[in-house]
N, C-alpha and C positions, 0 to 999 in steps of 0.2 A: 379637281384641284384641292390640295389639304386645305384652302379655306376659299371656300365656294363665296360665287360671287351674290352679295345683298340684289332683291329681287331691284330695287330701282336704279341700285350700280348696273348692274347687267342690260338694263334696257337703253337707261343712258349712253351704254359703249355701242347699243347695236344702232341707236340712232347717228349717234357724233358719226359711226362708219360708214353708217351709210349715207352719211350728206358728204365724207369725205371720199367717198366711193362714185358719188354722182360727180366731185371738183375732181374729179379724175383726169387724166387725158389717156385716151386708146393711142396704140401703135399698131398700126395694121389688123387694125379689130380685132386685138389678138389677147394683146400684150396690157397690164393696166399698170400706168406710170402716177403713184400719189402725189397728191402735193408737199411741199415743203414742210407747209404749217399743218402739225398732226396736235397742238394743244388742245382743242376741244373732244378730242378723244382722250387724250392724256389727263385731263381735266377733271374727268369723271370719274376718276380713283384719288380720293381727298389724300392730300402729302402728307406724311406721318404716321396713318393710320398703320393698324397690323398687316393690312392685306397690301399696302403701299409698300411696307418693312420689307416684305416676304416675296413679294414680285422683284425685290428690287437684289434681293440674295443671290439673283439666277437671271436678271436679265438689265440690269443695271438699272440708272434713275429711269431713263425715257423706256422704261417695258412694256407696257401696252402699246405704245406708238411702234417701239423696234418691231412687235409680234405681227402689227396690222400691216404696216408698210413691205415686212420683209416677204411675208402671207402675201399680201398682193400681189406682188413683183413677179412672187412663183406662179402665179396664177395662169391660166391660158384658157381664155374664152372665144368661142367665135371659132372663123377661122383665118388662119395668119395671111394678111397678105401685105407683102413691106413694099408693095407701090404705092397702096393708102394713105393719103396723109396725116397726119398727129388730130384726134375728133377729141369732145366731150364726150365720157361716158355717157352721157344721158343723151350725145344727136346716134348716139348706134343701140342704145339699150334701155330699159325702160326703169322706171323710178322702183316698181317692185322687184325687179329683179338685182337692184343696189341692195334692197331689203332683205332678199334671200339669199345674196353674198355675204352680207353686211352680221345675218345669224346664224351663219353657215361658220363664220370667222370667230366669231366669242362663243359658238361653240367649242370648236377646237379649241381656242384660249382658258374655257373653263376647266380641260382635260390636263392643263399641265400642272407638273412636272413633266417631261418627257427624260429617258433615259438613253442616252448614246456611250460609244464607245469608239475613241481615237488613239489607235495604232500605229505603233510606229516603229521600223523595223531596228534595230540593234546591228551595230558590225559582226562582221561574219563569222562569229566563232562556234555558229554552229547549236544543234538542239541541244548539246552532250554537257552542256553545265548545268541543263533542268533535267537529268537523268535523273537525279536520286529523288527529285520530285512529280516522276511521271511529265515532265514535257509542261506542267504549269504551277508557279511560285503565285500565292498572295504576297504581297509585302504590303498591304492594307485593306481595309472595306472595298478601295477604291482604286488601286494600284494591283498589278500583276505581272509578272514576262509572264510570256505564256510561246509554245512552241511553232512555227507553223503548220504543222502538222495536226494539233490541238484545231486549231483555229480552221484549219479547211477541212476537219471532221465535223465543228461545229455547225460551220455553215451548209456541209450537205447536209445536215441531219435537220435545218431548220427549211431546207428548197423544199421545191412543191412541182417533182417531176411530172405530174398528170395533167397541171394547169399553172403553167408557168406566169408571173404575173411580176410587176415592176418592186414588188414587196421583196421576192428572190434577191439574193445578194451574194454572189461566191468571187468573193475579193482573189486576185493572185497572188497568195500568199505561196510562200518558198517553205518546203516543208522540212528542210535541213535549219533555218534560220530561227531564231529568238526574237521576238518582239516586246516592245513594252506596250501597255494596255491601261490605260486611265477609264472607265466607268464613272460618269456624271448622271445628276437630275438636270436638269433647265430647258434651255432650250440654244438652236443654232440657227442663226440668222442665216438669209440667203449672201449675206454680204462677207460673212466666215469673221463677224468683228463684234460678236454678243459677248456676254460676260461670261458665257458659260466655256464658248472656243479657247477664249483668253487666257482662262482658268485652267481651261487640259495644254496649252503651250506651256503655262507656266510651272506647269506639275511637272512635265516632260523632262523639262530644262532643269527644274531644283531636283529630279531623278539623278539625270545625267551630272548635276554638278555634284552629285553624293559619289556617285560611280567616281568621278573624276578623284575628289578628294579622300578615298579609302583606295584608289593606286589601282582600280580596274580597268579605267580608261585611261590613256594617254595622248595628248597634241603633241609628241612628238616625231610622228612618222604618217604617212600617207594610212589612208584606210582600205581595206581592202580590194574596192572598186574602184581605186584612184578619184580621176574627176568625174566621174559619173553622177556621181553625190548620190544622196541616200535617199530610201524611198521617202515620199511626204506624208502625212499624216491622214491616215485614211479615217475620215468621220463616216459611223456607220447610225441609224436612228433604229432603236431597238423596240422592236413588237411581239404580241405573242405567239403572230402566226409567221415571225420571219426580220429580216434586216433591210433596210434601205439605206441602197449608199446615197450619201447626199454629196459627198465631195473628194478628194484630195487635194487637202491645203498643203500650197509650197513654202515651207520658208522662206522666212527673210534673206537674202542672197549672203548678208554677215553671218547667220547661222548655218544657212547650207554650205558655205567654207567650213566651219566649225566641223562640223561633223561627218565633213570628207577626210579630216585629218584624225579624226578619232581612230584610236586602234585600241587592242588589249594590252595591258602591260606584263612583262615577263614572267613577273608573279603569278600576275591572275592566270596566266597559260600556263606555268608550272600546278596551280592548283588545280586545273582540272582533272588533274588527273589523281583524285583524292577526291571522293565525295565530303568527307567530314570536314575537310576545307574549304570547300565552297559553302557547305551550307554555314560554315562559322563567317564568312565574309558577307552574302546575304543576311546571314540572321542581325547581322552589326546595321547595314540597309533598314529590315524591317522596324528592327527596334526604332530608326532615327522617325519612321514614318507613321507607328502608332503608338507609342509610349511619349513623346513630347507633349509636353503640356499644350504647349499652344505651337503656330506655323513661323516660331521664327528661327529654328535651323531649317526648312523647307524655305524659307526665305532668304535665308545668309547663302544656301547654296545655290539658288535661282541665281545672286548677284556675284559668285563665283565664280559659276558657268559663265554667266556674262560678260568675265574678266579675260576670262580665253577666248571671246568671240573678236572678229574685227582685225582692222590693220591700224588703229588711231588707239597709239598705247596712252597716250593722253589721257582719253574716257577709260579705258581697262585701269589704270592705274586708281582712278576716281572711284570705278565699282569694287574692285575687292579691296577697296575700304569703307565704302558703302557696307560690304559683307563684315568687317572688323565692328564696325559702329552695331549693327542689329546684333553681333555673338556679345561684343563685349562693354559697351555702352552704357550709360546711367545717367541718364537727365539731372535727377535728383545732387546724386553724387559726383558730378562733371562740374558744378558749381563750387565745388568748395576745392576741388583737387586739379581742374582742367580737363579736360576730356580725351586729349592727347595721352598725356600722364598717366589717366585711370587705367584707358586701353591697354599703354604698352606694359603697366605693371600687372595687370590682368594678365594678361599674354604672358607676361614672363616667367611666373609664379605658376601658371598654368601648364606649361610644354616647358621649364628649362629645368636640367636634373640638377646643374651647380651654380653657384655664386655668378662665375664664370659668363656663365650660358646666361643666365638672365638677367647680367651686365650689357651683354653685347645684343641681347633681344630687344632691351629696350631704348638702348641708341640707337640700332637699324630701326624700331617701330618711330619713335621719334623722329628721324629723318625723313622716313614717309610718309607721317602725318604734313610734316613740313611740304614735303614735294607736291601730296595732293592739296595744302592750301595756296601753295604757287599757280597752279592750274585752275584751280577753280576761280582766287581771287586777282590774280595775275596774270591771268589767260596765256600760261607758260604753252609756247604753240612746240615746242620739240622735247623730250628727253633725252639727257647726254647718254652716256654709256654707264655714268654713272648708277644715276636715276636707274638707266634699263636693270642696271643688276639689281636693286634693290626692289623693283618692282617684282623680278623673279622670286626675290627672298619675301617678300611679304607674299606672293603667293600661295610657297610652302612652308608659311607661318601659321594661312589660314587653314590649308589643308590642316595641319597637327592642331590646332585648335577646333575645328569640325568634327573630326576624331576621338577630341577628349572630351568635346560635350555629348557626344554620342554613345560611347564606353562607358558616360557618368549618368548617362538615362536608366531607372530602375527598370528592367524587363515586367513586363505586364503591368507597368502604371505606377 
């Protein structure tokens, strides 16, 4: 662990687990089901401190409880038998052997960070747009497409044909197909709901909503699989003799619509056929993903994407101006000018080339500032046709805003 655990914190957590290990109840002497109440293992890591700060980056407030509980759950002792009815650990198991669960547990907990990698397949346009890059793109430390073909040479080169073991990992990857590829530290809970899963969905998503808004992806056509929907997010736990799958998370059923309708847009298919164009429309990608200051264009487009998920234009209208408010927002300066106001003269000054243009940007932004406080404080339950178009135009307001804060990022910092 980059800050190992104090010799009396550490014993504190092996005892708290293992008294919490004995309030256990067994399933079929198999299975160990904790209790609810995990605070007095939580407890044992004082709130505030550095090592409280630093657990809590990667596995949220309740991190020790998430680690022990989720660790347990996985656990399989005994052997299974689901006639058996629900026991206390301690009427099938004995008190030392909660104790050698119990340090068997904050061990591994001392060993994290853990490093994963959650994939997830891209519509079908095939390996041929990472050609000029050998089949895999960084567009960050921690972001990559990368080929399938890449990806199931990796994974045989990590198998262990002489002694195969549950550490092997040779995912089905489609060796024509592009994927995206997010690389994290922390750790994944058995439940797929840690701050670190959360974290690669929402990387995923603010990906997907940059693709959207630079005109590579588009919701307006079926995707290539139709209803099939797209593969799920394969979480792999990465070690150094090999991979373990630990899951494939489904989507949200709002998002897996999303992304049944994703396709490429005409452009982007005209460019492949041009390396020097592609890589000029990635490099605009990388730039937004490591030259920002801070995650709030990776944030603005998180709530983009979100604006295209769903059939309740309602909340879409609400989120991509959620996305208006974190581009172009000012607390400070909302006070003295209105916060509507600031927006749409931001915006206007920002993407209009004439008088004209950012005349009429800033009535359309003003009106749906207006519409999303009808919704929000008026629980407006329908949009007219009105509304709907203007919701379209603030759409591809933000898009061109996304764009110019992007363009306006200096390359290398």
């Amino acid at each position: 662990m980059a800050l190992p655990l104090p010799k009396k914190t550490r014993q504190k957590l092996i005892d708290a687990t293992a008294e919490t290990i004995c309030a256990s109840r067994i399933v079929g002497r198999s299975r160990i089901i904790p209790p609810a109440d995990m605070n007095p293992i939580q407890e044992a890591i004082h709130k505030g401190s550095e090592l409280d700060q630093f657990l809590c980056s990667f596995l949220g407030e309740g991190h020790v409880s998430t680690f022990i509980r989720s660790e347990l759950r996985s656990l399989r002792i005994g052997i299974n038998d689901s006639k058996l009815r629900h026991e206390y650990f301690c009427d099938v198991f004995s008190r030392s052997q909660a104790d050698a669960i119990s340090a068997q547990l904050i061990s591994s907990f001392e060993s994290l960070p853990w490093t994963y990698n959650f994939t997830i397949e891209l519509p079908g346009f095939g390996a041929s747009a990472l050609a000029y890059a050998d089949g895999n793109l960084d567009l960050s430390a921690s972001t990559r497409l990368v080929s399938g073909n890449r990806l199931d040479e990796a994974d045989r080169r990590n198998q262990h044909p002489q002694s195969p073991s549950d550490i092997d990992f040779v995912a089905n990857w489609i060796p024509a197909a592009t994927y995206a590829q997010i690389t994290l530290d922390g750790y994944v809970s058995a439940d797929l709901q840690s701050e670190t899963m959360l974290t690669a969905q929402e990387r995923i998503f603010s990906l997907l909503g940059l693709f959207i808004a630079f005109t590579i992806l588009e919701t307006e056509h079926l995707w290539i699989n139709g209803n099939t929907g797209r593969h799920p997010i394969t979480v792999a736990l990465q070690r150094p003799d090999g991979a373990i799958h630990l899951a494939d998370f489904e989507l949200d059923a709002t998002y897996q619509t999303l992304a049944n309708d994703l396709g490429y847009t005409t452009n982007f298919l005209l460019a492949l056929e041009s390396d020097e164009e592609i890589r000029s429309i990635f490099e605009k990608i990388k730039n937004a993903l490591t030259n920002a200051p801070d995650h709030r264009l990776e944030s603005a487009a998180r709530w983009f994407f979100d604006s295209h998920a769903g059939s309740n234009s309602q909340v879409k209208f609400v989120q991509v101006m959620i996305a208006f408010e974190i581009l172009l927002g000012d607390e400070k300066m909302a006070k003295e000018t209105g916060l509507s106001t600031l927006m749409a003269n931001r915006c206007a000054y920002m993407i209009g080339a004439t008088a004209a243009q950012r005349t009429n940007i800033i009535e359309a932004f003003k009106e749906g500032y207006s519409i999303r406080s009808r919704i929000v404080h008026a629980g407006v339950s329908r949009l007219t046709d009105t509304e709907k178009g203007n919701f379209s135009y603030m759409q591809k307001l933000c898009c061109l805003v996304i764009q110019h804060e992007v363009n306006a990022l200096r390359v290398g910092g």
